[in-house]
C-alpha positions in Angstrom: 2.7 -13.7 9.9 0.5 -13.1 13.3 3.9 -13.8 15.3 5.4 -10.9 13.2 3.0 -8.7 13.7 2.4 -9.6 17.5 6.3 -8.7 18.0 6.5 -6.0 15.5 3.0 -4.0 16.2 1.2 -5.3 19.5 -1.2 -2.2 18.5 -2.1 -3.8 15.8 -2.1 -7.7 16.6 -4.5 -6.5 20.0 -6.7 -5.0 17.0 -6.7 -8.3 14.9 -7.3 -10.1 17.6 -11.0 -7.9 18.7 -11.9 -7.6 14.8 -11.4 -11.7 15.2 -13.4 -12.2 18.4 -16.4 -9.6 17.9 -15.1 -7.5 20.5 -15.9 -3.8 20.4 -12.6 -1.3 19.0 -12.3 1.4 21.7 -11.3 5.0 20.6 -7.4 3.9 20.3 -7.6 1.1 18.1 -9.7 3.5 15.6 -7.0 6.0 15.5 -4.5 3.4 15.2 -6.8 2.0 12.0 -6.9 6.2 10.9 -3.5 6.2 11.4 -2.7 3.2 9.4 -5.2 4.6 6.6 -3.4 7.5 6.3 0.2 6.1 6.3 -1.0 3.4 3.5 -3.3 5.2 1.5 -5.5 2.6 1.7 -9.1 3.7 3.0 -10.1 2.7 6.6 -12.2 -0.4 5.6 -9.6 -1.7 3.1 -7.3 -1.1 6.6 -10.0 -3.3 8.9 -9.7 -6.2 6.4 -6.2 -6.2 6.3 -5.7 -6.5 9.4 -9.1 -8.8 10.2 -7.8 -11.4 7.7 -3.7 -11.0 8.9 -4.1 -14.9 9.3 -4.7 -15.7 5.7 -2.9 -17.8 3.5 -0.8 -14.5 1.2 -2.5 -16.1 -1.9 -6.1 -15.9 -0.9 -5.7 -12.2 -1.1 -4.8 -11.9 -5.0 -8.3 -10.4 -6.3 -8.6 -8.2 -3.2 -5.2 -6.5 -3.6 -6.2 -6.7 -7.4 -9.4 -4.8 -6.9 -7.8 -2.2 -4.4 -5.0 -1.3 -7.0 -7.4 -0.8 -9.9 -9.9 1.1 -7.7 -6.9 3.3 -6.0 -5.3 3.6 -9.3 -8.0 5.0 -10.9 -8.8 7.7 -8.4 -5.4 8.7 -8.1 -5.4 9.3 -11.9 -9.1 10.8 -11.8 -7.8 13.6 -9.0 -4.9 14.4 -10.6 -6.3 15.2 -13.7 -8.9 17.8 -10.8 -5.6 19.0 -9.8 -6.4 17.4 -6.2 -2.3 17.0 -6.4 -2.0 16.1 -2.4 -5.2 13.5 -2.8 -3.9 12.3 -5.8 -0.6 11.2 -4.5 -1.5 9.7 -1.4 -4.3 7.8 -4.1 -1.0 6.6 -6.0 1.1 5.4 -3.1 -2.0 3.3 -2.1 -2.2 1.8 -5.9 1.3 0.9 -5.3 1.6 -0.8 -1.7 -1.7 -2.5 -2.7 0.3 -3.8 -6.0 3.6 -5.1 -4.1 1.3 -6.8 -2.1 -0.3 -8.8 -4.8 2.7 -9.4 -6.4 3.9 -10.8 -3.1 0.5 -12.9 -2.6 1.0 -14.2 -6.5 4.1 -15.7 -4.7 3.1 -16.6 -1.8 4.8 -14.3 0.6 2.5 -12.0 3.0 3.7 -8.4 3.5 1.7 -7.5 7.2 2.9 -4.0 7.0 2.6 -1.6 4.1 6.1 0.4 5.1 8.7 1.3 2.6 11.3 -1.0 4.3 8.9 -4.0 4.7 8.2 -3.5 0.9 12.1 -3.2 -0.2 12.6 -6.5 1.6 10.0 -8.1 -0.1 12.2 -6.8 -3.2 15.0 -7.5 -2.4 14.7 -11.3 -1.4 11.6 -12.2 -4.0 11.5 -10.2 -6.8 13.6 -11.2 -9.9 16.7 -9.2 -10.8 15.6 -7.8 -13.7 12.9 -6.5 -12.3 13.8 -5.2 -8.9 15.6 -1.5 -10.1 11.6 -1.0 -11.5 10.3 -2.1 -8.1 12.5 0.0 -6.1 11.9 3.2 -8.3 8.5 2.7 -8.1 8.8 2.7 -4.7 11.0 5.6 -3.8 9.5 7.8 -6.4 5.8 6.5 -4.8 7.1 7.6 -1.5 7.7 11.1 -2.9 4.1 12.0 -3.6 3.0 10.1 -0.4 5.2 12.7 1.5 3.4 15.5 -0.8 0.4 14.4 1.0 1.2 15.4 4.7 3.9 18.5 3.5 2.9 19.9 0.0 6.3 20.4 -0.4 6.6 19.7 -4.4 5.5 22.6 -6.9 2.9 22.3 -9.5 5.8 21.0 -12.0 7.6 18.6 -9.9 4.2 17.0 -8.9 2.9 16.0 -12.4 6.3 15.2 -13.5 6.9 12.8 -10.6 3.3 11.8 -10.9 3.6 10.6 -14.8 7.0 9.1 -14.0 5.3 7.0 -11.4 2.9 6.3 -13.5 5.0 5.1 -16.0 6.5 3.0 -13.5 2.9 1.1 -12.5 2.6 1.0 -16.0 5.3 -1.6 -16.9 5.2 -3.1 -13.2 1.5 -4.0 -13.7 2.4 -5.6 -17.2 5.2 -7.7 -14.8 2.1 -8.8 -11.7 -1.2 -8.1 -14.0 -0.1 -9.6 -16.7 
């Protein structure tokens, strides 16, 4: 996985590498990690230990990507209910990168990156084919609300309805990775 994300991100891999050795982050490397935050929906120090423990074994992972999609899953539901519609959504998409990604640990297969592509090929080469229409919608409807986020594009209406259908969609994916 590190030779992927030394040839994919060097950003990133230079970060991994000072969060490994003790070395101080300069000014760059937290906006890269603020960046990351907000492009994962994942909070900053979910985003240092991803990247801290990049060298793990995918598997060794399962309860932490279990506890960030409970924790992120919950919010999401708790702000939307507060009408925190941009909040909400970005909450969601976090829920559901950190839920491909222990569905990929539960089979052994790291996901560095929490992009939409990197999660479709995780999809599309692992994930039964029964299952991966669910996957995909959950992803591409996901996406949606994550671009709500940074535009505020969708109205009232199209937010909760998008919002229930995605959670709907978590709902029977979890039943798939959870159990």
């Amino acid at each position: 996985y590190l030779s992927e994300l030394k040839r994919e991100w060097p950003e990133v891999f230079r970060i991994y590498e000072k969060l490994n050795s003790g070395e101080t982050l300069n000014t760059l490397d937290k906006e890269w990690i603020e960046e990351i935050s907000k492009e994962s929906g994942w909070s900053v120090d979910d985003v240092v230990d991803e990247i801290k423990n990049a060298d793990k074994e995918p598997s060794s992972r399962i309860e932490i990507y279990q506890r960030m999609f409970e924790e992120y899953y919950n919010e999401a539901k708790e702000l939307e209910k507060k009408g925190d519609r941009r909040q909400a959504g970005e909450k969601i998409w976090g829920a559901i990168t950190a839920l491909i990604k222990l569905f990929a640990a539960k089979k052994g297969v790291g996901i560095i990156y929490w992009s939409a592509g990197k999660m479709d090929r995780f999809i599309s080469s692992n994930v039964e084919e029964k299952y991966k229409k669910l996957f995909r919608e959950l992803l591409y409807k996901g996406q949606i609300l994550h671009f709500n986020f940074y535009e505020d594009n969708l109205s009232e209406e199209g937010f909760k309805e998008t919002f229930d259908e995605v959670v709907q969609l978590i709902e029977e994916a979890k039943k798939i990775v959870v159990g």
